[in-house]
C-alpha positions in Angstrom: -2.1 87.8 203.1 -3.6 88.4 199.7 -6.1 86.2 198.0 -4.6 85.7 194.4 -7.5 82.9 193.1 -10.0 84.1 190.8 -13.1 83.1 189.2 -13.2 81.2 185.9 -16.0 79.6 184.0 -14.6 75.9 183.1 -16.2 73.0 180.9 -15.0 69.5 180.5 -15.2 67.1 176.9 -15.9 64.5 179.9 -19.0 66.0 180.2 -20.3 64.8 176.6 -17.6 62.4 175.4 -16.4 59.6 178.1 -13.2 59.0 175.9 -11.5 63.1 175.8 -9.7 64.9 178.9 -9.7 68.3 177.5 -10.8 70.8 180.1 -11.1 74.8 178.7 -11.4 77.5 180.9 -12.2 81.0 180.5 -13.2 84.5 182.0 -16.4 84.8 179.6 -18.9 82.6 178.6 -17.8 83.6 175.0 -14.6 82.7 175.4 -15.4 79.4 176.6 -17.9 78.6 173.1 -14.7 79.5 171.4 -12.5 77.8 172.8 -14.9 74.3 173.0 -15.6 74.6 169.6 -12.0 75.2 168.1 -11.4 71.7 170.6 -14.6 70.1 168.9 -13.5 71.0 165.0 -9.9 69.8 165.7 -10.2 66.5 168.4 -13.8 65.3 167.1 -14.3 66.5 163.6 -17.4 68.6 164.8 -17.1 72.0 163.2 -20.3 73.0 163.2 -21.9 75.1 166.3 -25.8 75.9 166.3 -27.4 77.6 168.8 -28.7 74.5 170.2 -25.3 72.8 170.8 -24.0 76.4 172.5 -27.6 75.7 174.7 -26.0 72.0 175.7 -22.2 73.5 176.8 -24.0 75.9 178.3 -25.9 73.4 180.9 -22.4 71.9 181.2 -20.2 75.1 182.3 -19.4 75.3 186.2 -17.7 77.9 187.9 -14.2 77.7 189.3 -11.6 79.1 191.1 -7.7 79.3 190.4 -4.9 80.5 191.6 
């Protein structure tokens, strides 16, 4: 039987904002600051990134695996 789950990085709004579901995952950690900051600039009005607030996703980013 094949194993068809991979690895994915994953980050949660949760993790900084009690009040917002969203939930991005990715394969890079790239893709993942892109993705969060689209989210940010359109959800919360926050369209600026700075290397300090890729710093604070990156504490935030957990690895997991789907199917």
């Amino acid at each position: 039987m094949a194993d068809h789950t991979k690895k994915v990085k994953e980050i949660r709004c949760s993790d900084f904002r009690s009040d917002c579901d969203f939930k991005a995952q990715a394969d890079t950690e790239e893709g993942l600051f892109k993705k969060c900051e689209e989210h940010a600039c359109s959800a919360h009005n926050k369209c600026e990134s700075s290397p300090r607030s890729r710093e604070k996703m990156r504490s935030h980013i957990r690895s997991v695996f789907v199917s």
